[in-house]
C-alpha positions in Angstrom: 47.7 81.2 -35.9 45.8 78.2 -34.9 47.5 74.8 -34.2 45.6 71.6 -35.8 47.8 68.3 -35.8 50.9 66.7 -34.8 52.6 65.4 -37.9 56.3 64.5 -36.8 57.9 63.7 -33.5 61.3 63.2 -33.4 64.1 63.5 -30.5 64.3 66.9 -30.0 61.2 69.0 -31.6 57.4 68.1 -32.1 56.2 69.4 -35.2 51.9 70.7 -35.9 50.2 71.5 -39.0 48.6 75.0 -38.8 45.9 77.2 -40.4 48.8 77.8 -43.5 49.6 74.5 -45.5 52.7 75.9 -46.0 53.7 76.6 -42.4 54.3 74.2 -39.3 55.3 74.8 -36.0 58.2 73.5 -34.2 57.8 72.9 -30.5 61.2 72.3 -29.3 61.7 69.2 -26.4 63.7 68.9 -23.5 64.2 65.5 -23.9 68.3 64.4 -24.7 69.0 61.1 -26.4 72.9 60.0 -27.6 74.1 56.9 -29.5 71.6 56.7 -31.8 69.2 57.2 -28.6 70.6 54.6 -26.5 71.2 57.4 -24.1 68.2 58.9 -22.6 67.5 62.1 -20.7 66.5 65.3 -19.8 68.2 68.4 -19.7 66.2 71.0 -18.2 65.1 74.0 -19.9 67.1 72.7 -23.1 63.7 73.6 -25.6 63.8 77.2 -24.8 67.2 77.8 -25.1 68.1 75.1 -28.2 65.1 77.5 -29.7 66.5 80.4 -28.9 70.0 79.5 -30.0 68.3 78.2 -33.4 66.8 81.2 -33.9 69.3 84.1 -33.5 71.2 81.6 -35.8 68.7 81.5 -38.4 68.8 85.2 -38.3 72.4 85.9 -39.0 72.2 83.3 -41.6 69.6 84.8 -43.6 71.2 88.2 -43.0 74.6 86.3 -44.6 72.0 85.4 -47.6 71.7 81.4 -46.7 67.8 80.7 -46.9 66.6 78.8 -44.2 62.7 77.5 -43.0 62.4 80.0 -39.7 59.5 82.6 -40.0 59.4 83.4 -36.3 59.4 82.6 -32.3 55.8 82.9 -31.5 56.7 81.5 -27.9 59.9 80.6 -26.0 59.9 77.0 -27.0 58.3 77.2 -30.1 59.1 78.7 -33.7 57.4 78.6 -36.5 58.7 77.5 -39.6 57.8 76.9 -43.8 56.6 73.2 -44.6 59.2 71.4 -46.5 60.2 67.5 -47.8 63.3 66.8 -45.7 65.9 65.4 -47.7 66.9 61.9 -45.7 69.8 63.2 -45.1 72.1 64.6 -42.1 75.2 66.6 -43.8 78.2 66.7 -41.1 80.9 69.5 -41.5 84.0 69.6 -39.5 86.9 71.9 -38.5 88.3 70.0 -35.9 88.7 66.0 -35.5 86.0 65.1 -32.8 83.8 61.4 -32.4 83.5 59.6 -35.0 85.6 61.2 -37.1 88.8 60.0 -34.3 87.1 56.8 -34.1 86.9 55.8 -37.3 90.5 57.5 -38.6 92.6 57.4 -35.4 92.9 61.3 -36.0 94.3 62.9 -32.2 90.8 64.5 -30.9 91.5 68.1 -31.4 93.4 67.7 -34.6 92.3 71.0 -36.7 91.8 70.1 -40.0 93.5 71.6 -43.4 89.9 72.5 -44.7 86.8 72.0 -43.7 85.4 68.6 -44.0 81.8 67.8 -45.5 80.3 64.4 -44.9 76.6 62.9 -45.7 75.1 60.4 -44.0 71.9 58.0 -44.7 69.3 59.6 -42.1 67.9 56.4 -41.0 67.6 55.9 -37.8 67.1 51.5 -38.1 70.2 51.8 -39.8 72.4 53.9 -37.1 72.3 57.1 -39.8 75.5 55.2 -42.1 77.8 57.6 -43.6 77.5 57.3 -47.0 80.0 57.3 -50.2 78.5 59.5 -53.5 77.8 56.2 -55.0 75.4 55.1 -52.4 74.2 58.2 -51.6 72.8 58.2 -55.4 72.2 54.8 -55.4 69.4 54.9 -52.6 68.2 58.0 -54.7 68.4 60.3 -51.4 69.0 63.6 -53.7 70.0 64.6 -56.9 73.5 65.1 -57.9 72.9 68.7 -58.6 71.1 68.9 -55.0 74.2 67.6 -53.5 76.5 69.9 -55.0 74.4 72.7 -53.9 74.5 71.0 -50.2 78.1 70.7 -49.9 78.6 74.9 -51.6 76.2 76.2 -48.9 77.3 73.4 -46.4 80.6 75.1 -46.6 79.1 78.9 -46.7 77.5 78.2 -43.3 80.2 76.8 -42.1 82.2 80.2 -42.6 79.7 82.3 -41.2 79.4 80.5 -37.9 82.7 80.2 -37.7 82.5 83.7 -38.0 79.9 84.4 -35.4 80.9 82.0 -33.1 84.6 83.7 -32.9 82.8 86.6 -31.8 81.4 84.4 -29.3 85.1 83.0 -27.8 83.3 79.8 -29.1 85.4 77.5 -31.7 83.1 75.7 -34.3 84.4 72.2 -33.7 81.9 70.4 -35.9 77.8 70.5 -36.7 75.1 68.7 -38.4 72.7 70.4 -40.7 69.6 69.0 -42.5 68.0 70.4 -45.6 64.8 70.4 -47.6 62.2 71.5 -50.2 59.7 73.9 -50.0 56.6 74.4 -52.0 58.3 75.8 -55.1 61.4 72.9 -55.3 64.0 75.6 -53.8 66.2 74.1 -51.3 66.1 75.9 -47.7 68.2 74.7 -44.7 66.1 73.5 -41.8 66.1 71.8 -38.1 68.2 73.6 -36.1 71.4 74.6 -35.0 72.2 74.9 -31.4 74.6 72.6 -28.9 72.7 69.3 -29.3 73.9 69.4 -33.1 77.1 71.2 -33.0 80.5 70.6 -30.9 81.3 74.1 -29.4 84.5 74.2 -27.3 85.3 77.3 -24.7 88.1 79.4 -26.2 89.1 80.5 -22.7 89.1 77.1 -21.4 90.9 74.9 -24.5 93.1 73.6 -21.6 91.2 71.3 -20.3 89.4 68.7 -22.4 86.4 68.7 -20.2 85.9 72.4 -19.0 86.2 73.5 -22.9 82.8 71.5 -24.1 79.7 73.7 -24.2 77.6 71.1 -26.3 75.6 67.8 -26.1 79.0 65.7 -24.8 78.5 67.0 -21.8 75.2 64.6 -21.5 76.8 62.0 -24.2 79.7 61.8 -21.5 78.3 62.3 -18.8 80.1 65.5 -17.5 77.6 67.6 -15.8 76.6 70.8 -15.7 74.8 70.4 -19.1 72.6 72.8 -18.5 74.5 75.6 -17.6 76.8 74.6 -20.7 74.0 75.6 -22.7 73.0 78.7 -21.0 76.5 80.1 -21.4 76.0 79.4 -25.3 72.8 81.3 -25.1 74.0 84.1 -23.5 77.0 84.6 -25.4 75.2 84.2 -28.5 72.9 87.1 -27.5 76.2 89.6 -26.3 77.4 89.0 -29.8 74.3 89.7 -31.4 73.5 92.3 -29.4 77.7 94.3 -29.7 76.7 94.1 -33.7 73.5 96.1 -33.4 
């Protein structure tokens, strides 16, 4: 597979054409950026293990029948995945009232919720990524209204399944963000990643203490250290779960 030309580059992942049309790579970054990137950083050796993460979860997804872009790891820090139109934008699902959520409601952070929660908001980032009502959301002509309800049904079958999987790993799901898009032939695929920069994962042996518990990108948002090694522990416990299954 040869590389040609850089197409995208957001916060977290650079993205190249290659020799297929129909498949780009994803070189993942260590940068870290917060508040709508007000908050800048690094967080070392966060690409290789946000990949890694991503793509053991992509895995047990596909085996759980959701269809995602991943194709492969061809490097540590790199995975290679099928071309699609991202959808603009960023669908939100929570278990457990965390950020905005208490912000905005006055909910008691760590409130679990009666059912899952599925929110969409206006990927944007000039606009600080709005949450949107249905009426907007059509309104702006982000997706279809047959494309949303397909969203929120697999939004909600994902949710399960990590849920699932990260039970196994003594990690509760608090909340994540998942982006979709179209491939070549108009089917819908889930895409980006998933790993602790877009999901709250809490420590089930630690849900004590507030701080100890988070294993996610609030450890850099709130500046409570060991960030790295929060991530690390996700990896590694994703991999002993993975690995007890086979």
């Amino acid at each position: 597979m040869s590389v040609k030309t850089r197409v995208y580059e957001g916060k977290a992942k650079i993205l190249y054409t290659t020799d297929d049309p129909e498949i780009l790579l994803a070189e993942f970054k260590d940068d870290a950026t917060a508040f709508n990137a007000q908050k800048r950083g690094s967080i070392e050796k966060k690409g290789v293990i946000n990949c890694s993460i991503s793509s053991q979860i992509f895995q047990q997804l596909e085996a759980h029948g959701i269809r995602t872009h991943y194709i492969d790891t061809p490097a540590p820090d790199q995975m290679r995945v099928k071309a699609l139109k991202i959808l603009p934008l960023e669908v939100v699902v929570r278990n457990i009232a965390a950020g905005s959520l208490c912000q905005q409601t006055g909910l008691a952070l760590g409130t679990v919720l009666k059912k899952p929660l599925v929110e969409f908001y206006y990927k944007n980032d000039q606009l600080g990524d709005p949450l949107l009502t249905s009426d907007r959301l059509f309104l702006l002509e982000l997706a279809t209204p047959e494309q949303v309800d397909t969203i929120a049904h697999l939004a909600l079958q994902i949710n399960k399944s990590l849920c699932d999987f990260f039970g196994r790993c003594n990690i509760t799901l608090v909340d994540f963000k998942l982006e979709f898009g179209l491939d070549a032939q108009q089917q819908l695929l889930l895409a980006d990643e998933i790993s602790p920069d877009t999901s709250r994962l809490w420590d089930n042996s630690k849900q004590s203490d507030p701080n100890l518990r988070v294993l996610d990108k609030d450890r850099f948002r709130r500046d409570l250290g060991n960030v790295e090694n929060a991530y690390q522990e996700v990896l590694q416990r994703v991999l002993k779960a993975i690995e007890s299954s086979n």
